[in-house]
KEFI-33455 format. One line per field, with one value per residue (C-alpha): residue in one letter; residue number from 1; x negated, y negated, z negated. Coordinates in Angstrom, 2 decimals, always signed. Example, Ala and Ser with C-alpha at 12.3 -4.5 7.8 and 13.67 -1.06 7.14 Angstrom:
2
miba A|S $
gumar 1|2 $
c1 -12.30|-13.67 $
c2 +4.50|+1.06 $
c3 -7.80|-7.14 $
//
This chain:
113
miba X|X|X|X|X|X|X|X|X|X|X|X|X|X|X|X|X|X|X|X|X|X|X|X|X|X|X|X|X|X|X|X|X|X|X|X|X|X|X|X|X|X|X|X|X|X|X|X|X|X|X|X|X|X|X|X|X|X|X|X|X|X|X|X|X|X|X|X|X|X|X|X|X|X|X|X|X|X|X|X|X|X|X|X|X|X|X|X|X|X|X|X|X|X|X|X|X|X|X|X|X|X|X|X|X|X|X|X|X|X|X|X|X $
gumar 1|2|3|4|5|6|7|8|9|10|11|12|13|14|15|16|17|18|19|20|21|22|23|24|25|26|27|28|29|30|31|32|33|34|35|36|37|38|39|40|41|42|43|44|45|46|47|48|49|50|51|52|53|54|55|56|57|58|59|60|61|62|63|64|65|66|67|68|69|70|71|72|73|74|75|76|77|78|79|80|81|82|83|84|85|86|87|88|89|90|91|92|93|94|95|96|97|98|99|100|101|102|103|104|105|106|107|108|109|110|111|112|113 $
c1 -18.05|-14.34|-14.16|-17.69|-16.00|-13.06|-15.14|-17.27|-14.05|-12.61|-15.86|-15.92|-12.38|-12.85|-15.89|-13.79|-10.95|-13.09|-14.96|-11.39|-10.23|-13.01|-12.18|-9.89|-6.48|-4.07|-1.64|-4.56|-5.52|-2.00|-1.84|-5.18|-3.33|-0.06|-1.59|-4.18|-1.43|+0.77|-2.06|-2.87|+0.99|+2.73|-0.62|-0.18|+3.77|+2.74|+2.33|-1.01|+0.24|+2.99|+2.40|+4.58|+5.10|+6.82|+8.71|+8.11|+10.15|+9.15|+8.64|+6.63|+8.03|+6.56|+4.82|+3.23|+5.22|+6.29|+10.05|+11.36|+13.81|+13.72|+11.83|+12.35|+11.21|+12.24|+10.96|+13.57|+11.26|+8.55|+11.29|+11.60|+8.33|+6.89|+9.88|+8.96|+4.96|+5.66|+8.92|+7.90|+4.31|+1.82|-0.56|-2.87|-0.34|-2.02|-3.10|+0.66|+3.38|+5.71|+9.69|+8.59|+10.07|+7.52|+7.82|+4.72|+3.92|+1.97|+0.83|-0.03|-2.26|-3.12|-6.73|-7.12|-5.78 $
c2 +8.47|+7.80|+10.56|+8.96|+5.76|+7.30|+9.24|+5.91|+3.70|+6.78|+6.88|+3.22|+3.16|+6.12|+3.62|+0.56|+2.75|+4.67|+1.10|-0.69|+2.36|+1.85|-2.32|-2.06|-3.56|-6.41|-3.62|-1.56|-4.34|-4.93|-1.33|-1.26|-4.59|-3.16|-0.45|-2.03|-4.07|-1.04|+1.66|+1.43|+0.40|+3.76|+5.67|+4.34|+5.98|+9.37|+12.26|+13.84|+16.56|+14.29|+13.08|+10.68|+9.32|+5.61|+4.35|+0.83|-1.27|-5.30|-8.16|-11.39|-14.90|-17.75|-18.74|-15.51|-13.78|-10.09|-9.71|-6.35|-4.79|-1.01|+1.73|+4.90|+7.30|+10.38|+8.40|+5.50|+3.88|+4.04|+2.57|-0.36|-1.18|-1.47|-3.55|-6.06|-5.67|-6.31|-8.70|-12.19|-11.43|-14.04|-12.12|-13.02|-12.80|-15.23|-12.46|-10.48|-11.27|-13.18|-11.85|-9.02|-5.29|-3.51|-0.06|+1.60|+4.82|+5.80|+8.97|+8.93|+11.99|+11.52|+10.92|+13.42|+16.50 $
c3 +40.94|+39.74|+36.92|+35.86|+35.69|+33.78|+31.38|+30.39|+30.19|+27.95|+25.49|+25.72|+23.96|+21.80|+20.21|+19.79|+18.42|+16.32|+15.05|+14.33|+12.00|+9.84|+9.57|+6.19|+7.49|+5.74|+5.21|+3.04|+1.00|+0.05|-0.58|-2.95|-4.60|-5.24|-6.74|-8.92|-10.56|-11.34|-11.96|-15.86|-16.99|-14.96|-16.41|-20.20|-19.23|-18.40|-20.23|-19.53|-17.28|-15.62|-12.41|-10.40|-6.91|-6.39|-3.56|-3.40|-1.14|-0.93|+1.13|+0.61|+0.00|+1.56|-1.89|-1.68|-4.36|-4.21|-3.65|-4.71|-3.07|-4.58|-6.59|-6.54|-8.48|-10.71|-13.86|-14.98|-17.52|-14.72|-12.00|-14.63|-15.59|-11.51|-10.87|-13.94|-13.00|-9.38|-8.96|-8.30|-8.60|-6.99|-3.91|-1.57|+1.45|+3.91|+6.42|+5.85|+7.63|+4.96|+4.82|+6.45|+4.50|+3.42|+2.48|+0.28|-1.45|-4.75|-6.02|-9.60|-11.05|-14.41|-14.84|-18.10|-15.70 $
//
């Protein structure tokens, strides 16, 4: 009777675990945001074959602006143009906790490969 107990309590969680990865998360959207606003300019930068990977390290103001701290990345012209693109940007931030460092990653493979 008790490992029945246990296994239902243990499928029980696997469901609401399972159900809560699929919800998309305030971290995710801010992800998908980020990237929207930097896709096309770091693409337009590329060569066709070039491929890059960004470092981005921010936090959020209490206006909801993007605050960058650093980018890193092999690419200096790249480096400079997500730090104009994203610095003092206005974002949705009212489900993201505000002064709070965030650290986020972007791959970038050229679309024309």
């Amino acid at each position: 009777m008790k490992n029945k107990i246990l296994f239902l309590i243990a499928t029980a969680l696997m469901a609401f675990t399972g159900s809560l990865s699929a919800v998309n998360s305030p971290e995710s959207d801010l992800k998908k945001s980020v990237t929207k606003m930097i896709k096309s300019e770091v693409f337009n930068q590329l060569d066709a074959q070039q491929q890059a990977e960004v470092k981005i390290k921010f936090f959020i103001t209490a206006n909801n602006e993007l605050r960058v701290i650093s980018v890193e990345t092999e690419d200096p012209a790249v480096r400079e143009l997500v730090t104009q693109i994203l610095d003092h940007a206005p974002i949705d931030g009212s489900n993201l906790l505000k002064k709070f460092h965030y650290n986020l990653t972007v791959r970038f493979l050229h679309p024309r490969v």
